[in-house]
C-alpha beads as a LAMMPS data file, in Angstrom:
LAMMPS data file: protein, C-alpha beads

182 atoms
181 bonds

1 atom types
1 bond types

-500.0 500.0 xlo xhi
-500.0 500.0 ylo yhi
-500.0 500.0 zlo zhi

Masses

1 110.0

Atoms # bond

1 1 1 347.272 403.315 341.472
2 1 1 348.445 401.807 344.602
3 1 1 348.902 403.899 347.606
4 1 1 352.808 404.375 348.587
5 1 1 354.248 402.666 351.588
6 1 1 354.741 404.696 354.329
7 1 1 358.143 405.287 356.072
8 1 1 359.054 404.615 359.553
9 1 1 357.475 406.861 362.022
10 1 1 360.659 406.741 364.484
11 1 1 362.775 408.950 361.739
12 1 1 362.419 412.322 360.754
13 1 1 364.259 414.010 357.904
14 1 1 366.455 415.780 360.209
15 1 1 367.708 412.938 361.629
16 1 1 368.338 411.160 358.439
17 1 1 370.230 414.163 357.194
18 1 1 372.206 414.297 360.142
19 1 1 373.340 410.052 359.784
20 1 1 373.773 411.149 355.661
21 1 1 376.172 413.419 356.849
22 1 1 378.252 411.107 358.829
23 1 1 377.749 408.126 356.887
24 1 1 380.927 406.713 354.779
25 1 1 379.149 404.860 352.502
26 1 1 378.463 407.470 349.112
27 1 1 375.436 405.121 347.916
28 1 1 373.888 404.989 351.308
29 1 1 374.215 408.401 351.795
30 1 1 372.292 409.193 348.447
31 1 1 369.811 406.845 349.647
32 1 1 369.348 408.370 353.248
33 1 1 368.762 412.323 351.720
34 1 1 366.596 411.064 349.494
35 1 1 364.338 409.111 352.119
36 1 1 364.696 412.957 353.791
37 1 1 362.891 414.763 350.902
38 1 1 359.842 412.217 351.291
39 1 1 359.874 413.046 355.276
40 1 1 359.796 416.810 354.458
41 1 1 356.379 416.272 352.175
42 1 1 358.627 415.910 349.298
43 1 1 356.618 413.329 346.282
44 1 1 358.823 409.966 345.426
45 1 1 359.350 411.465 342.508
46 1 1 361.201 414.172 343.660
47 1 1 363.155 411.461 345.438
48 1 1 363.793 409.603 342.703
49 1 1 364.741 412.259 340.396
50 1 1 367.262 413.691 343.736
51 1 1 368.791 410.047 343.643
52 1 1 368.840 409.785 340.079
53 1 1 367.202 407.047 340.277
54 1 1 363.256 405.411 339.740
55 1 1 360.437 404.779 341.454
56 1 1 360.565 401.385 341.712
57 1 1 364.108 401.832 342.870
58 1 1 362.877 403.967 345.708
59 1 1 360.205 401.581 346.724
60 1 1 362.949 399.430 347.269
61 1 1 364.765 402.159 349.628
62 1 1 361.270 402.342 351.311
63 1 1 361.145 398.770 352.423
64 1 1 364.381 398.552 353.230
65 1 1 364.633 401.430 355.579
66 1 1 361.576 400.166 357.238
67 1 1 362.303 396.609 357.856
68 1 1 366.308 397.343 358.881
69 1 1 366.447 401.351 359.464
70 1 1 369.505 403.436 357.939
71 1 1 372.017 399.954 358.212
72 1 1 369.094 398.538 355.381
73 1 1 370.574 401.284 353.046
74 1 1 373.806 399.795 352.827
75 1 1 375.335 398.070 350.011
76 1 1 374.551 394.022 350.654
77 1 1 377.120 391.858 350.068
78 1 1 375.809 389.199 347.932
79 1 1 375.500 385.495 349.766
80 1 1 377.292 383.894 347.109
81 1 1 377.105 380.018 346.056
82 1 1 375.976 377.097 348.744
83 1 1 378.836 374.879 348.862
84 1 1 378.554 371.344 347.245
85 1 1 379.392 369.357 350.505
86 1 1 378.004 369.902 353.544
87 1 1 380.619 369.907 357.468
88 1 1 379.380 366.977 357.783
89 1 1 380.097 365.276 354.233
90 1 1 383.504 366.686 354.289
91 1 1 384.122 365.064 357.650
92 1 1 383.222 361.898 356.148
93 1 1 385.119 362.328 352.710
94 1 1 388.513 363.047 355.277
95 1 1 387.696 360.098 357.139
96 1 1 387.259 357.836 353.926
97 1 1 390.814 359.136 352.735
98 1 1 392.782 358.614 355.883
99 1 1 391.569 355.365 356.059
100 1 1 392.211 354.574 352.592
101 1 1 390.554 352.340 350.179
102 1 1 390.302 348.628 350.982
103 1 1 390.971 346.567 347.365
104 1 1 388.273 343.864 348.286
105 1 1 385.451 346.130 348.889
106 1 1 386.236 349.256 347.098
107 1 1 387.785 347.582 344.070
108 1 1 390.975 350.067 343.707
109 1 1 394.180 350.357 345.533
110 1 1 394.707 353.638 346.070
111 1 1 392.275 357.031 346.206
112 1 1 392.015 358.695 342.709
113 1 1 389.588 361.682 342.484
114 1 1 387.668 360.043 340.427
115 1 1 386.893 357.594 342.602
116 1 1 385.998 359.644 345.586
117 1 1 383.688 361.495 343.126
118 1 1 382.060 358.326 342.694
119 1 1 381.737 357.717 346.248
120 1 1 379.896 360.659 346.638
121 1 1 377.354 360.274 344.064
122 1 1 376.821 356.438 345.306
123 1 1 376.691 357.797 348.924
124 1 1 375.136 361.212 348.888
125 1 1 373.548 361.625 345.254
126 1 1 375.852 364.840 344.810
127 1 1 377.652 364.881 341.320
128 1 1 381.310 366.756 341.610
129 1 1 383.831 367.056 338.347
130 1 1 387.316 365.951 339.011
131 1 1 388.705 369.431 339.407
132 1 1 386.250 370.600 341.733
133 1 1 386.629 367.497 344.225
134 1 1 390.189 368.849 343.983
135 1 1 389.764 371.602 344.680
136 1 1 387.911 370.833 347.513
137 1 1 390.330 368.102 348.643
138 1 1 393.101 370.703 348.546
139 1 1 391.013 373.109 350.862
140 1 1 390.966 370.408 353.390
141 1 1 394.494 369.926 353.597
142 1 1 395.762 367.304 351.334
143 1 1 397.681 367.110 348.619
144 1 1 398.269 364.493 345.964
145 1 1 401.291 362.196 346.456
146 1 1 402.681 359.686 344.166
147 1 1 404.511 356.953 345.164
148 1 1 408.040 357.217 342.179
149 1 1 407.158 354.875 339.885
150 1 1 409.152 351.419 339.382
151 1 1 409.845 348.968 336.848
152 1 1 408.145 345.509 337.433
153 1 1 411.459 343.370 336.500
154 1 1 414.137 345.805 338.630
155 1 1 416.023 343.938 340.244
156 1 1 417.192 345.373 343.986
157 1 1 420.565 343.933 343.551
158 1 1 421.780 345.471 340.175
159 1 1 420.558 348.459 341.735
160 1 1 422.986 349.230 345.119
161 1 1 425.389 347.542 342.134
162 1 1 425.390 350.697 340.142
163 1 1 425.374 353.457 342.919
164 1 1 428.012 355.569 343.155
165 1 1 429.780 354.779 346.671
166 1 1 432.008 357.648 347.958
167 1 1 435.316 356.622 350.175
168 1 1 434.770 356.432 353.646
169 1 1 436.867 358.705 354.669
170 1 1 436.949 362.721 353.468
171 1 1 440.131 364.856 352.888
172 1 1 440.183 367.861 354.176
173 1 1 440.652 370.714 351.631
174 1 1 443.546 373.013 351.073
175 1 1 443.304 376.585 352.418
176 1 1 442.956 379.067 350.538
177 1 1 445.534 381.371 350.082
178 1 1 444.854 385.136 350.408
179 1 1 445.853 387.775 348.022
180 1 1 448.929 389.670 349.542
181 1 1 447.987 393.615 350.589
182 1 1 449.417 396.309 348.245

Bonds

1 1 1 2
2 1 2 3
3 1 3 4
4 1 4 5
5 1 5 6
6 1 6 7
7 1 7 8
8 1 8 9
9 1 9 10
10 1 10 11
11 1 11 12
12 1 12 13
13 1 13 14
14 1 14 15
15 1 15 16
16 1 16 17
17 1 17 18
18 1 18 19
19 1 19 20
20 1 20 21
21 1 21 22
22 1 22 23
23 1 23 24
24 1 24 25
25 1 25 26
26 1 26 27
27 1 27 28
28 1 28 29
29 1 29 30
30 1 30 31
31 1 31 32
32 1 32 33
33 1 33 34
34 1 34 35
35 1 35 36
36 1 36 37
37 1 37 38
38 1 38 39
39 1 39 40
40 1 40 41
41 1 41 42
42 1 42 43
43 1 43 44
44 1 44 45
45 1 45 46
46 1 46 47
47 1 47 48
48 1 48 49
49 1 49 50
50 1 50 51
51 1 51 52
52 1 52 53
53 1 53 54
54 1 54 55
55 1 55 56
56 1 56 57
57 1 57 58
58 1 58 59
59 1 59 60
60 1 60 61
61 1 61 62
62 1 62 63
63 1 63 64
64 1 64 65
65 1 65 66
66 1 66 67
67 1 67 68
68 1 68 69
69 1 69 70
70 1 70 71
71 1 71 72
72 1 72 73
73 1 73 74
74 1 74 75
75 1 75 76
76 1 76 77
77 1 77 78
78 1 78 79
79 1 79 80
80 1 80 81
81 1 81 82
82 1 82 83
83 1 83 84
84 1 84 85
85 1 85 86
86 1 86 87
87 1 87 88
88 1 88 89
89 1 89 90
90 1 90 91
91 1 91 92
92 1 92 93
93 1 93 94
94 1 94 95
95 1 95 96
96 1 96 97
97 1 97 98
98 1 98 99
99 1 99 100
100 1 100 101
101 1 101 102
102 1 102 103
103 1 103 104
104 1 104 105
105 1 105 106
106 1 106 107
107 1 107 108
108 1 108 109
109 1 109 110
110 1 110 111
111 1 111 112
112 1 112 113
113 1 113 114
114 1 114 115
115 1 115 116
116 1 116 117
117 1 117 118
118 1 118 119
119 1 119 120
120 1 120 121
121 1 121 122
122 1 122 123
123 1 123 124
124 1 124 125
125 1 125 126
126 1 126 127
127 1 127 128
128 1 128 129
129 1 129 130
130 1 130 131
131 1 131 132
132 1 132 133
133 1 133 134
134 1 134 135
135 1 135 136
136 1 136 137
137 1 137 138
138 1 138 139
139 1 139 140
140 1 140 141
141 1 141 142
142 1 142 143
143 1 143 144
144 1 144 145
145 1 145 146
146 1 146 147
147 1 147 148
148 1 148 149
149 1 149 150
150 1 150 151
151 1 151 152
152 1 152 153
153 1 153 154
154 1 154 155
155 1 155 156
156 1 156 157
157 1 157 158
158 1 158 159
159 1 159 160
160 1 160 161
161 1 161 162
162 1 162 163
163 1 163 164
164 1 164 165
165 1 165 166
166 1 166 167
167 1 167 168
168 1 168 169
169 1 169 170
170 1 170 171
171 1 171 172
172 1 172 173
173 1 173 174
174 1 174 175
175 1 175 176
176 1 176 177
177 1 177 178
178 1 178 179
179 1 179 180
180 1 180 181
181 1 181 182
């Protein structure tokens, strides 16, 4: 059998106890008392079993405490996912869009996400679905607008034709007349 780590030589149970009892955190406090029964002389079994936890569990404790003292017993907050496009990738993604697509060279007329998806696999070998570039897009501030759609043969003319036109000039309304007092 291995021989156990040893704690910190800068903390002594008392102490510990002591930050347990001021601590706010119930899972860090746990953690602290039972670090305190190995600096009495206590086994890491009796630590465990105080914890209600295992061994292994209170190895962990053990190199925790050592490498970041009683802030090390504190819950971690996980570091979650690395984000698909780096600061400087979304600079250049918002520069591509308010430039705008040129039809020659880009081969559309206007930006679909699909497109811009595209891009960025050509450009920086990063593959992005549809509704996560829009999300994305969306977090940086733009939204999608579409221009109202038109008929190919309308004709401008028959149009201002069939608009309603109001007369120039308004009449004033009629007052009201108020209910007489009882």
């Amino acid at each position: 059998m291995a021989a156990a780590i040893a704690l910190r030589a800068d903390y002594e149970a008392y102490r510990l106890r002591q930050l347990a009892k001021h601590s706010d955190d119930a899972d860090q406090t746990r953690r602290l008392l039972a670090l305190a029964v190995i600096y009495d002389g206590g086994s890491r079994s009796e630590a465990a079993e105080l914890a209600g936890v295992g061994l292994q569990t209170v190895r962990d404790w053990v190199l925790r405490f050592n490498a970041a003292g009683p802030d090390g017993l504190l819950n971690r907050k996980p570091p979650g996912k690395v984000r698909l496009l780096s600061e400087v990738q979304r600079c250049e993604l918002a520069e591509l869009i308010e430039r705008g697509p040129d039809p020659a060279m880009d081969g559309v007329v206007r930006w679909r996400l699909i497109d811009l998806a595209r891009w960025l696999f050509a450009t920086y070998g990063v593959a992005v679905s549809k509704q996560t570039l829009s999300r994305i897009v969306r977090s940086m501030g733009y939204r999608k607008l579409s221009a109202r759609p038109r008929h190919h043969a309308q004709d401008p003319e028959a149009v201002a034709v069939f608009k309603k036109t109001f007369p120039p000039a308004w009449r004033k309304s009629r007052p009201r007349m108020q209910p007489a007092s009882r």
